[in-house]
C-alpha positions in Angstrom: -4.7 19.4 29.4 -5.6 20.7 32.6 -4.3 17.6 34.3 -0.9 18.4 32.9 -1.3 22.3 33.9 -2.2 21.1 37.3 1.4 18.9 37.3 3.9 21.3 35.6 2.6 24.5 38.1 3.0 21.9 41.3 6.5 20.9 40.2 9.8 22.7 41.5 11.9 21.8 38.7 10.0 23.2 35.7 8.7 26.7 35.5 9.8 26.6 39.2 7.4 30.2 40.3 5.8 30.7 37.1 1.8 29.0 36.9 0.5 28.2 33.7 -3.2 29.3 32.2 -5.6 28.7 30.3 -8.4 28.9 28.2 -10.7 26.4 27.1 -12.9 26.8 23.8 -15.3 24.6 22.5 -15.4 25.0 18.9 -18.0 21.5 18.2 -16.4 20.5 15.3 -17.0 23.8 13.2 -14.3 25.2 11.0 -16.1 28.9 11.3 -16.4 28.6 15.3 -13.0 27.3 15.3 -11.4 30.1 13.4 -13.4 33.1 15.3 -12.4 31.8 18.9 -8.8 31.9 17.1 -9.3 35.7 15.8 -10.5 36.2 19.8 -7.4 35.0 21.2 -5.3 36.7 18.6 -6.6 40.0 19.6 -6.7 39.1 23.7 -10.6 38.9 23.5 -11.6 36.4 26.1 -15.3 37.0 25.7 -16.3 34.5 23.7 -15.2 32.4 26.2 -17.0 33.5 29.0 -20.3 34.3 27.2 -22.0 34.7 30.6 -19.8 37.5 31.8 -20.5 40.9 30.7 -16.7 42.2 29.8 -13.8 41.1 28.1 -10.1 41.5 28.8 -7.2 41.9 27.1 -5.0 38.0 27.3 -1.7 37.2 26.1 -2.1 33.8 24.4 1.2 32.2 24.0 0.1 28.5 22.7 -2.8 27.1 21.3 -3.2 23.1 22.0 -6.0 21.3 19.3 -8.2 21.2 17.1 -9.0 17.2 16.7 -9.9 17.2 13.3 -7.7 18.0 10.4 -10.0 20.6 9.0 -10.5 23.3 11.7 -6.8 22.3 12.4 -6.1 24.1 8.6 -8.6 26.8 9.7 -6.9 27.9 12.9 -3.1 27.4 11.2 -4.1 29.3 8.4 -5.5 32.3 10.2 -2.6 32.5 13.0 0.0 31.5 11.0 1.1 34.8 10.1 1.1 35.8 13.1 3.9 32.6 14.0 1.7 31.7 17.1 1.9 28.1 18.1 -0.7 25.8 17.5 -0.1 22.5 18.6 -2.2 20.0 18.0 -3.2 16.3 19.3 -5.4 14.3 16.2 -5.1 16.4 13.2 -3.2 13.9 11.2 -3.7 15.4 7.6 -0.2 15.1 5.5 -1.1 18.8 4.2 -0.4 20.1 7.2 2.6 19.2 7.1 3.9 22.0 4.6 5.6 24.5 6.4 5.1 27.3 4.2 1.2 27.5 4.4 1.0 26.4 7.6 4.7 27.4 9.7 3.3 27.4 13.0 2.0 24.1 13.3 2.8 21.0 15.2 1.3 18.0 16.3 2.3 14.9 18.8 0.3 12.6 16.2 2.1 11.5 13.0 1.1 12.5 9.9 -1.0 10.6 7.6 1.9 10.9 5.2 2.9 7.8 6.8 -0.3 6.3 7.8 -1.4 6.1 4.5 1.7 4.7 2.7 1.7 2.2 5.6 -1.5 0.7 4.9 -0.7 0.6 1.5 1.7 -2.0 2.3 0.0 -3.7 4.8 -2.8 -4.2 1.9 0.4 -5.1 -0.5 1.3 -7.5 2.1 -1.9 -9.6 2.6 -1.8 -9.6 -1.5 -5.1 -7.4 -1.7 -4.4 -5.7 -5.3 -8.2 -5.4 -5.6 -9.5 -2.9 -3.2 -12.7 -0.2 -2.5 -11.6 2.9 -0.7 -14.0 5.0 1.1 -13.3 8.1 2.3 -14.5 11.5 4.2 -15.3 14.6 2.0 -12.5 16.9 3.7 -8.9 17.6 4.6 -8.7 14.4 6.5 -9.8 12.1 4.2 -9.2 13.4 1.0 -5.6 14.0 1.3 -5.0 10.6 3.2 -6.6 8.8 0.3 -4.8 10.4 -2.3 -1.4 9.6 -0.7 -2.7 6.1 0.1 -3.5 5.4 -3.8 -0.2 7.0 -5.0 1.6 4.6 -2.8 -1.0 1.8 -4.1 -0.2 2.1 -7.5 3.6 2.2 -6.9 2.9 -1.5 -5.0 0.7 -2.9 -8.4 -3.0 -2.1 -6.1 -5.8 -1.1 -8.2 -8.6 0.6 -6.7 -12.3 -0.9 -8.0 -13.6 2.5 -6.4 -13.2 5.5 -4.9 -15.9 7.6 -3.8 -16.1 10.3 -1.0 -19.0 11.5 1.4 -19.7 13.7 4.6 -21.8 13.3 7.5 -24.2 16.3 6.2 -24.6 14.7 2.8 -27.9 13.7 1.7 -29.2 10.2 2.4 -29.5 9.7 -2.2 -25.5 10.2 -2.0 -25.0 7.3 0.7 -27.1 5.4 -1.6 -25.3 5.9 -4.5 -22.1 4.5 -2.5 -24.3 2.2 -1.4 -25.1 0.8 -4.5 -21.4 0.9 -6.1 -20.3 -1.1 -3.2 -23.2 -3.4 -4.0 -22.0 -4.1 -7.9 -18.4 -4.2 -7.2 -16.0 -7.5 -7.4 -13.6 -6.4 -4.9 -14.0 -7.7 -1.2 -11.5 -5.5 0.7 -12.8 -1.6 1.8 -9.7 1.2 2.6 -11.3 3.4 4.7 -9.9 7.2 5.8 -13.6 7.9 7.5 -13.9 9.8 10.8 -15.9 7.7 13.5 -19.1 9.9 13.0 -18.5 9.2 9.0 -18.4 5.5 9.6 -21.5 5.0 11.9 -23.3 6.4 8.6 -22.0 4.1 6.1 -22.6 1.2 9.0 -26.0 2.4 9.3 -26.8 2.2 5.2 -24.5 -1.4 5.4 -26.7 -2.7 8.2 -30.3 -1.4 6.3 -29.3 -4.0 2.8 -27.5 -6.6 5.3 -24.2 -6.1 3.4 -21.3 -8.4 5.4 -18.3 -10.5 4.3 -16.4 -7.4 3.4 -12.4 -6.6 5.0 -12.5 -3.6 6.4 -8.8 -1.8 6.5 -8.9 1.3 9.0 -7.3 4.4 10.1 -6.6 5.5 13.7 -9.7 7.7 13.6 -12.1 5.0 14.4 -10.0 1.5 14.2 -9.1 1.6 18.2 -12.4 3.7 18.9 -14.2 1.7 21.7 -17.7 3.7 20.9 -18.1 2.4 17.3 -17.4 -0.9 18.8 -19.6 -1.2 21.0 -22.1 -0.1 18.6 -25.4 -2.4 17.2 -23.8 -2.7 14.2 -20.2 -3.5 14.7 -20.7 -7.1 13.3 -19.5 -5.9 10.2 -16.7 -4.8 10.9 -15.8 -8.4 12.3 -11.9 -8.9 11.4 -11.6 -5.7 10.5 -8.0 -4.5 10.6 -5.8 -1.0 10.7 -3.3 0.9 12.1 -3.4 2.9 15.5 -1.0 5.5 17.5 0.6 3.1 20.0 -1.2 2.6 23.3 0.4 5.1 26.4 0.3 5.2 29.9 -0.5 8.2 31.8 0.4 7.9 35.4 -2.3 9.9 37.8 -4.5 11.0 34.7 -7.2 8.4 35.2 -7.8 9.2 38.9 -7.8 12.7 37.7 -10.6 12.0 35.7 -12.6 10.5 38.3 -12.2 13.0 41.1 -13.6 15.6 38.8 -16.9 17.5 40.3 -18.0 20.7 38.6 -18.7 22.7 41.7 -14.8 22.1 42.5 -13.7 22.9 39.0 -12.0 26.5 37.8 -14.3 26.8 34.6 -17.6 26.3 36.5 -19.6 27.0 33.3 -17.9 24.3 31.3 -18.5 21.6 34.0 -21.7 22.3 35.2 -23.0 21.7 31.4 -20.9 18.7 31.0 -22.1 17.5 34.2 -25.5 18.0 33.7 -25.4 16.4 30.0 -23.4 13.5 31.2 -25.9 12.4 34.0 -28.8 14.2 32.7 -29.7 16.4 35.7 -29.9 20.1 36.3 -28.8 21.9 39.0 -30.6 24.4 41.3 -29.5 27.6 39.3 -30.4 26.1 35.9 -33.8 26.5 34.9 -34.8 22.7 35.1 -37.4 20.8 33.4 -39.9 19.0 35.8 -38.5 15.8 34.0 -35.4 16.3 35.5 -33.6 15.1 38.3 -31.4 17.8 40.5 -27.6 17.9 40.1 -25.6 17.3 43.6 -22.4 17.3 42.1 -21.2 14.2 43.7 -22.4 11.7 41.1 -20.5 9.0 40.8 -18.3 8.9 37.3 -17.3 5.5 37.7 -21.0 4.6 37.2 -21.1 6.1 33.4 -19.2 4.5 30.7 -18.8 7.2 27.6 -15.8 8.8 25.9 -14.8 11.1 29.0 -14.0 7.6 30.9 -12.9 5.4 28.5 -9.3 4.8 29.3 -9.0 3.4 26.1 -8.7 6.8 24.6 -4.9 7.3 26.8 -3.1 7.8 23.7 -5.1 10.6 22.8 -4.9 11.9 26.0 -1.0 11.4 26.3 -0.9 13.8 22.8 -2.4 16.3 24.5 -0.4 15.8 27.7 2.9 16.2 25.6 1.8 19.0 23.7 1.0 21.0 26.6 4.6 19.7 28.1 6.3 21.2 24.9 5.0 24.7 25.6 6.2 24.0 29.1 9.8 23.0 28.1 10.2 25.7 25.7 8.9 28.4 28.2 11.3 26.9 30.9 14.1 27.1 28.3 13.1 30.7 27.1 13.0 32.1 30.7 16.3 30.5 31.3 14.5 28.9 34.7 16.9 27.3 36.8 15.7 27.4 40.7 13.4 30.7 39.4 12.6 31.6 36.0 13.6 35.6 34.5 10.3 36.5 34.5 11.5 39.8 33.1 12.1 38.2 29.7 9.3 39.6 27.0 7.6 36.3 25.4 7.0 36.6 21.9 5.2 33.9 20.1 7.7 33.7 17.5 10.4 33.3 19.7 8.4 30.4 21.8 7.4 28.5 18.1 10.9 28.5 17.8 11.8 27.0 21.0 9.2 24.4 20.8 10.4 23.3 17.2 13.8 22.3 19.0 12.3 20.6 22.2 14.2 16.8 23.2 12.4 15.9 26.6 11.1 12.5 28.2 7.9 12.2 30.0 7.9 11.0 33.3 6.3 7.7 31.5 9.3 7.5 29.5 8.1 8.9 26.1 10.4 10.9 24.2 8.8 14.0 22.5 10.6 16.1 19.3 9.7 17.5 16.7 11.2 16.9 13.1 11.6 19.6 10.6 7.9 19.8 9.6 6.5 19.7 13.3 5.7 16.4 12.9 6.7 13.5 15.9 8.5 10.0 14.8 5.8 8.1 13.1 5.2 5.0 15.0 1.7 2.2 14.9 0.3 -0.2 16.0 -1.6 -2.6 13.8 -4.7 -3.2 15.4 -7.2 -6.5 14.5 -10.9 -6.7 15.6 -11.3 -10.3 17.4 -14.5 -11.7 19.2 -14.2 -11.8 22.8 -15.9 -12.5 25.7 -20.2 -11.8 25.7 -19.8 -10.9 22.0 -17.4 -7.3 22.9 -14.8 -6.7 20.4 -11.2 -7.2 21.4 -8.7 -4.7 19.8 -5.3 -7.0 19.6 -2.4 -5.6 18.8 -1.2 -7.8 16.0 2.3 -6.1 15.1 4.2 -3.1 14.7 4.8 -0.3 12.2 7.9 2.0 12.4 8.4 4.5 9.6 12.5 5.2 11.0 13.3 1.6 9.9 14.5 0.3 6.9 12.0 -0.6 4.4 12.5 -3.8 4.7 11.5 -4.1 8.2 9.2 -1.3 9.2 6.1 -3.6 9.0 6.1 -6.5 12.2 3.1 -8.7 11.7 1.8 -11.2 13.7 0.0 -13.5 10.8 -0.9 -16.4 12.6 -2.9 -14.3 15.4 -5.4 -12.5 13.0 -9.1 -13.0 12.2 -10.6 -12.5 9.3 -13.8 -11.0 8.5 -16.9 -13.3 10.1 -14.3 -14.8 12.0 -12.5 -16.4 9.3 -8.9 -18.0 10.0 -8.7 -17.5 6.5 -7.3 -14.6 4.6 -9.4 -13.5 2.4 -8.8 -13.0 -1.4 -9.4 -9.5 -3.5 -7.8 -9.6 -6.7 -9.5 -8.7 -9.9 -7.7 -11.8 -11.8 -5.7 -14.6 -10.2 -2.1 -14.8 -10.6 -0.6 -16.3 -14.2 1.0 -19.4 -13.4 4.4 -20.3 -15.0 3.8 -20.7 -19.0 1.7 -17.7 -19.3 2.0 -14.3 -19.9 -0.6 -11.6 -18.7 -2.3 -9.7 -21.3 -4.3 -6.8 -19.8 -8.4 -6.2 -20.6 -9.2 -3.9 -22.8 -10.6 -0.3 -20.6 -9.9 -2.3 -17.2 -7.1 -1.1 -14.8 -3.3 -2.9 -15.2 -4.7 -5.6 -11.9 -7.3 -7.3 -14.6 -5.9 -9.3 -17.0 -6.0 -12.2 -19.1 -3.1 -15.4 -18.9 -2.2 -16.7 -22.5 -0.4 -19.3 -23.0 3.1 -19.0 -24.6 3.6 -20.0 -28.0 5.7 -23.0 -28.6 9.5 -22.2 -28.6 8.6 -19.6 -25.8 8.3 -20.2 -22.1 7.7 -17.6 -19.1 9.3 -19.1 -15.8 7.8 -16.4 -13.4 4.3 -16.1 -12.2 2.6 -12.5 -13.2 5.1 -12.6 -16.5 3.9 -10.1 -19.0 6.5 -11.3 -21.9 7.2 -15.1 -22.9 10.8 -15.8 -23.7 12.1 -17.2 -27.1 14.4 -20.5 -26.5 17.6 -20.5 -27.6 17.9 -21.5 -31.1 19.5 -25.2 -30.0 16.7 -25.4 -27.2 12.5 -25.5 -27.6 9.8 -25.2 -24.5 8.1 -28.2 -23.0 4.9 -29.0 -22.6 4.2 -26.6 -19.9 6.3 -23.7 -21.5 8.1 -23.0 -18.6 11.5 -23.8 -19.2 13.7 -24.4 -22.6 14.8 -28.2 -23.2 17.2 -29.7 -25.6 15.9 -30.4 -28.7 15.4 -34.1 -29.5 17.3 -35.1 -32.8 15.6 -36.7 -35.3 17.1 -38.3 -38.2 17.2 -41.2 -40.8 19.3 -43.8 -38.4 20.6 -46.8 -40.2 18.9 -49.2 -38.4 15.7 -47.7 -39.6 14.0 -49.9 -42.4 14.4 -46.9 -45.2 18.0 -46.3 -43.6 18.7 -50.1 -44.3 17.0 -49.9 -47.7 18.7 -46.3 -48.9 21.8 -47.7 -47.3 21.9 -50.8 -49.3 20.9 -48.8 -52.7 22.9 -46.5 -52.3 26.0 -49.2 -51.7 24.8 -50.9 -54.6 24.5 -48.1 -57.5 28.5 -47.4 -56.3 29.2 -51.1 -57.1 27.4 -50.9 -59.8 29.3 -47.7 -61.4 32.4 -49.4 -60.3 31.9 -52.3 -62.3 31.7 -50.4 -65.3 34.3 -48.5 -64.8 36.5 -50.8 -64.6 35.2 -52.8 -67.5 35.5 -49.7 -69.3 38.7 -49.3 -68.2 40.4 -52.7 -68.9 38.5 -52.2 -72.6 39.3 -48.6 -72.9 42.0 -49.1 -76.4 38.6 -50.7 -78.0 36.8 -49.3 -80.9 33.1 -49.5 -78.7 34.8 -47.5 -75.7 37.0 -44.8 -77.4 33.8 -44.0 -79.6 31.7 -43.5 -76.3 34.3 -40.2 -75.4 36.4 -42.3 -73.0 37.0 -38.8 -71.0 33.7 -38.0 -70.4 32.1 -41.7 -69.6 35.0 -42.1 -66.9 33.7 -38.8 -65.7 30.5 -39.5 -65.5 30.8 -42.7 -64.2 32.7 -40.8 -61.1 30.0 -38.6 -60.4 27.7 -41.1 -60.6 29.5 -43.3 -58.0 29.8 -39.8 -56.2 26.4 -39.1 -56.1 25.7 -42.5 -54.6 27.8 -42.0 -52.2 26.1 -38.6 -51.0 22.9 -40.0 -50.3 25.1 -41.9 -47.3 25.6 -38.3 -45.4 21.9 -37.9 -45.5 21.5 -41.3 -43.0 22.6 -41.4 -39.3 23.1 -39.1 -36.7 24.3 -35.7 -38.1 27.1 -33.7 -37.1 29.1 -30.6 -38.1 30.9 -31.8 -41.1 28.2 -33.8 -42.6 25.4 -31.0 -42.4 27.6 -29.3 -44.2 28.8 -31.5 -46.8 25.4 -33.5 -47.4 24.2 -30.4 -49.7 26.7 -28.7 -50.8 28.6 -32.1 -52.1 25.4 -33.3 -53.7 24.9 -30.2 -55.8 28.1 -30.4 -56.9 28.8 -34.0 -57.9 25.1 -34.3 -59.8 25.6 -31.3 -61.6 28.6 -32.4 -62.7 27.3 -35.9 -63.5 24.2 -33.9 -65.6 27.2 -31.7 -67.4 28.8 -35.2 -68.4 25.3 -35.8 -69.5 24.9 -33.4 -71.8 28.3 -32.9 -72.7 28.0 -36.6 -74.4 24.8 -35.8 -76.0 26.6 -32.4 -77.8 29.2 -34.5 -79.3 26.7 -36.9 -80.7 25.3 -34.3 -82.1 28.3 -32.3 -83.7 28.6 -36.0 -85.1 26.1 -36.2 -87.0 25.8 -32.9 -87.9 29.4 -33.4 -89.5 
């Protein structure tokens, strides 16, 4: 921040005569310190900035650049937002912030986690992780990234095995309990929205009951952090994998950095106690331990390697840069600067809020900073993958892309033949609560266990499932039945009485035989018909019977061979018909004898 206050008041084309203040605050991570210095610079109360100095002056406070967590962020927004003063902020990524009308005069130049969190949804989807732990800090930050991460999750299929929440302050029987769940679960892949200070807590519990082999998926909170990586206990996070804001450049901010020295500095206060904390020395007009060595103020900060030097942190440092740039643009605009800025114009913070919302500039590095209609920049990562390099240091490879503008379809660029695994494995590693149903199944979910576990049956026969994951087997056609393997419908083979078959050849020849048979008497009855024997006999009904007879011979034929159309449909029908007849010939004979004799 002051490094870009020190640029924009030397420059002649922005702000040209107007210099640029500030106020620096130190809030330590508390959401009450953070909301009283906000009260102080809402009433022009610079006191609690100075606490060494004895009075306090009114301030007109047209900006406020941080916090850098998502919960003080919601605080500060909350207490000034009424009062439409800008707060613009560098890592406060929560997606709630996002909602204009609790929080209308907040910005960021970091994206939201709106998209972070849908983004490693898919980047779980796309490894085919549908089996997954999530772990996450107990505020703002963590719980509403989480909770738009396992919406997203169960829109892709991913079940989550767990999901359990802590803070830093928590009581060591809590970690345990985590602990413990980890311990007992199946699933092999943990979704983490942890702050860095979160994380080296869980590491520490992981590290005490030796617990590796696990994927870790991280956020940009501690994924591209260089202190966590460095730490003891970073082997377990080996392969681990996650999304990052994309690395930046700032030209002149790094030599900045090192030519700091306190005794130089405006805010003499705030770098004497940085100073004196970072090399562990006093100077002459501190009250010094004996221990101690004397500050000179010309230590070298080259020598020290800690957060405040790590150039690895130059995106966060270009968010800030930006932010303070915004305020700069929108002033520049407000005061209608050309060669010298109206200095006569009143500022008023709504009128400023406004002016920032519609800001379109490009850094002298090249980055383009806007704002959309919830304050939020275009949401761009970087997906980041832990690798081993040189003297056992982790490596932070960029391992592709993801750009939330794009299609669908293409907003995810990986880089899969790159990655390592956890323990340095080449291989991906597998979290699924039940492997996929091959073709021939269907799935059939486990009673009180979430839609991932499941069980494959095998489809009946006549049914067939040609998909993997099928949750329904098809019925075949009525002219088709399943193979073996019930995954795809097959002719039906036709099987039938051929009359090559031994009982064909037999039936055949039976059959052929009772018609000449029944021929032969009818025509011996017929040549004899004017005889006494035949007329007695009912000459009508024997010829009758004789032709259903030869008939019914004959039908047993349409039963043999290969059927078709017409002979499935006469094989019944004509049977029924000519031996009922034949029976009716029968029986019609046997009445006559009988009204015979009864005569």
């Amino acid at each position: 921040m002051l490094f870009a206050i020190k640029e924009i008041n030397n420059r002649t084309d922005l702000l040209p005569g107007v210099s640029l203040g500030y106020k620096i605050y130190d809030t330590c991570g508390s959401i009450a310190r953070s909301v009283r210095v906000a009260l102080a610079l809402i009433n022009g109360n610079e006191i609690m900035a100075s606490p060494l100095k004895t009075c306090s002056s009114p301030a007109q406070v047209q900006a406020i650049l941080g916090e850098t967590s998502s919960s003080p962020s919601t605080a500060i927004a909350t207490s000034i937002g009424p009062f439409h003063i800008p707060l613009i902020s560098h890592f406060s990524t929560c997606a709630c912030l996002s909602d204009k009308t609790k929080y209308p005069s907040f910005l960021r130049t970091i994206p939201s986690d709106y998209y972070q969190a849908r983004a490693l949804a898919h980047l779980v989807k796309h490894f085919g992780w549908s089996w997954v732990g999530a772990v996450r800090s107990n505020e703002d930050y963590g719980n509403n990234g989480m909770a738009i991460f396992t919406e997203t999750a169960e829109q892709l299929g991913i079940c989550l095995e767990y999901s359990v929440s802590f803070f830093r302050t928590d009581p060591s029987d809590k970690i345990l309990k985590i602990i413990d769940i980890i311990k007992a679960s199946t699933s092999k892949v943990i979704v983490t929205f942890l702050s860095h200070m979160d994380l080296d807590i869980l590491l520490h519990e992981f590290s005490n009951y030796n617990l590796t082999g696990y994927q870790w998926v991280g956020t940009e909170a501690w994924i591209f952090d260089s202190q966590t990586a460095v730490g003891d206990k970073n082997h377990i996070l080996d392969g681990a994998i996650g999304l990052s804001i994309p690395k930046a450049y700032v030209s002149g901010i790094k030599e900045f950095i090192l030519d700091v020295k306190p005794l130089n500095s405006t805010n003499i206060e705030l770098f004497t106690e940085f100073w004196e904390a970072l090399f562990n020395c006093k100077f002459k007009q501190s009250q010094s331990e004996e221990s101690q060595t004397e500050c000179t103020g010309h230590e070298d900060l080259t020598a020290v390697e800690n957060s405040f030097t790590d150039m690895s942190l130059m995106p966060i440092f270009n968010n800030v840069y930006k932010g303070v740039y915004a305020v700069a643009h929108a002033l520049h605009d407000i005061l209608s600067c050309n060669k010298t800025c109206d200095k006569k114009v009143q500022l008023d913070p709504f009128m400023i809020l406004q002016h920032i919302k519609n800001v379109n500039f490009k850094t002298k590095d090249g980055d383009t900073v806007y704002f959309n209609k919830n304050g939020d920049p275009a949401a761009k990562y970087e997906i980041i993958n832990w690798q081993p390099g040189e003297n056992g240091h982790v490596q932070f490879v960029t391992v592709g892309l993801y750009d939330a503008s794009l299609p669908v379809d293409k907003q995810m660029n990986l880089q899969n033949g790159s990655l390592i695994w956890t323990q340095n494995s080449l291989q991906v590693p597998v979290s699924v609560c039940s492997e996929k149903c091959p073709l021939g199944t269907q799935k059939v979910l486990q009673k009180g266990k979430p839609v991932c576990c499941y069980d494959c049956i095998r489809c009946a026969e006549g049914e067939i499932s040609n998909i993997t994951d099928s949750i329904t087997c098809m019925r075949c056609p009525p002219e088709f039945w399943s193979n073996e393997r019930r995954d795809v419908c097959v002719t039906k083979n036709a099987e039938f009485l051929s009359y090559e078959d031994i009982m064909g050849i037999l039936l055949t020849t039976a059959s052929l035989f009772g018609t000449c048979m029944t021929a032969a008497v009818a025509v011996i009855f017929f040549r004899h018909r004017t005889t006494p024997l035949v007329r007695a006999n009912n000459s009508e009904l024997s010829f009758l019977l004789l032709f259903s007879l030869t008939l019914c011979f004959l039908c047993s034929l349409t039963f043999i061979g290969r059927p078709s159309e017409w002979s499935c449909m006469l094989r019944h029908t004509a049977f029924g018909i000519t031996f009922v007849l034949c029976i009716s010939c029968v029986l019609g004979k046997t009445m006559v004898v009988l009204m015979a004799f009864k005569a």
